[in-house]
C-alpha positions as CSV (number, residue, x, y, z in Angstrom):
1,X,-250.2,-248.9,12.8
2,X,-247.0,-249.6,14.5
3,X,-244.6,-252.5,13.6
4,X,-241.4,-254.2,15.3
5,X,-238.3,-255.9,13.8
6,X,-237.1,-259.1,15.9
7,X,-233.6,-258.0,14.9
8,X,-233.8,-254.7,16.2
9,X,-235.7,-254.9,20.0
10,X,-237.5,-252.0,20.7
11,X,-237.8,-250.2,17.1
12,X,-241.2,-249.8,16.2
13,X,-241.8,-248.2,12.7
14,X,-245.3,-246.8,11.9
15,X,-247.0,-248.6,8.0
16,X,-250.3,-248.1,6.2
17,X,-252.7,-250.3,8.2
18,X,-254.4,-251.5,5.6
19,X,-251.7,-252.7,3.7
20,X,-250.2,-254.0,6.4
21,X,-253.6,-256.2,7.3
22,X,-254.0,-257.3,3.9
23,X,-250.4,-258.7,4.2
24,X,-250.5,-260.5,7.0
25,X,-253.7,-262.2,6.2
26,X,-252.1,-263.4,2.5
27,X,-248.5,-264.3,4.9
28,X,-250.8,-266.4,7.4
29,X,-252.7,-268.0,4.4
30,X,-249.3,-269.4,2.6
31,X,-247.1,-269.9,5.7
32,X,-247.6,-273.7,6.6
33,X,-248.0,-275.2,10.3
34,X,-245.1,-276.6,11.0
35,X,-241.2,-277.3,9.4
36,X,-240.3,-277.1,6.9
37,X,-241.4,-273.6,6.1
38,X,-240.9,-271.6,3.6
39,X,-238.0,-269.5,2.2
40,X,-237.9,-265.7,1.9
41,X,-238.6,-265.8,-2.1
42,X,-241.5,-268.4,-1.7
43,X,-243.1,-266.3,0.6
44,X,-243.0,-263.2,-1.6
45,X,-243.9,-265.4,-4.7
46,X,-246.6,-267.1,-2.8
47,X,-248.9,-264.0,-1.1
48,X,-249.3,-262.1,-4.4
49,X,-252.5,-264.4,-5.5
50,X,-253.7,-263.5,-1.6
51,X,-253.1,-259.7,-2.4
52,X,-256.3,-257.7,-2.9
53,X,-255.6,-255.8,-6.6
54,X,-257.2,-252.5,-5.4
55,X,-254.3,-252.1,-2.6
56,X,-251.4,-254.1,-4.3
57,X,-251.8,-253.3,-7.7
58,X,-249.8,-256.1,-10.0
59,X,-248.2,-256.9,-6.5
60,X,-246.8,-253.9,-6.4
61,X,-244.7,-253.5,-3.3
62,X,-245.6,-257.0,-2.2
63,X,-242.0,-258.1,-1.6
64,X,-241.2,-255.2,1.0
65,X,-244.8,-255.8,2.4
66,X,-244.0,-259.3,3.0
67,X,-240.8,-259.0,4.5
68,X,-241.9,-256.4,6.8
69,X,-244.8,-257.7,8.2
70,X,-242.6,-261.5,8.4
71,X,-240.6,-259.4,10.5
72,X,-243.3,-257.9,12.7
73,X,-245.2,-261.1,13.1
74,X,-241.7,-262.7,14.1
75,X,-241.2,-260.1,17.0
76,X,-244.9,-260.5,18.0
77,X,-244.5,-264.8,18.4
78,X,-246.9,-265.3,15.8
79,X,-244.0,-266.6,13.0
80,X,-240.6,-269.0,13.7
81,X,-237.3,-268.4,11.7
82,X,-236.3,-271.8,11.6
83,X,-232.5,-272.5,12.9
84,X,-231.4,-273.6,9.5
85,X,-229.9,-272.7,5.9
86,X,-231.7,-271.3,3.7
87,X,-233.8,-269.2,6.3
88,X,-237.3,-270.6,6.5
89,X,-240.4,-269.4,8.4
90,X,-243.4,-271.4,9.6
91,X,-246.5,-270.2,11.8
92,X,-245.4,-271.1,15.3
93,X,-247.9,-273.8,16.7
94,X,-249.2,-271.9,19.7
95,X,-249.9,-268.4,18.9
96,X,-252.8,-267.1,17.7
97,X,-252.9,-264.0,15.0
């Protein structure tokens, strides 16, 4: 499946779609509502318990999974970067995933 990177417009990188979909379900389970969201390392500490064992193993490239598919979700308007220190994401209130 192909994914984009809100800091670089127009890139589009291909991933495992599984992976990917297994990811963003865990990401949309722990990211709450509204501010204040939640900072980079809470979100990677956060998915693992939503991470299926048989393709994470031990949460085993969770943190790039997470991080990529923040990215993707960002470009896509389903995921705000808050406009403050430290970075924080929440789900943004009117998109659907």
């Amino acid at each position: 499946m192909q994914v984009e990177n809100v800091n670089i417009p127009g890139q589009v990188t291909n991933v495992n779609a599984t992976k990917y979909n297994a990811m963003k379900k865990a990401l949309l389970n722990v990211l709450p509502n509204s501010s204040p969201g939640l900072t980079q390392k809470e979100i990677q500490n956060q998915v693992k318990r939503h991470l299926p064992d048989n393709i994470f193993p031990q949460g085993a490239t969770a943190g790039w999974w997470a991080k990529t598919v923040q990215l993707d979700l960002e470009a896509r308007g389903i995921v705000e970067r808050e406009k403050y220190k430290p970075l924080r994401w929440h789900r943004k209130s009117t998109a659907y995933a």
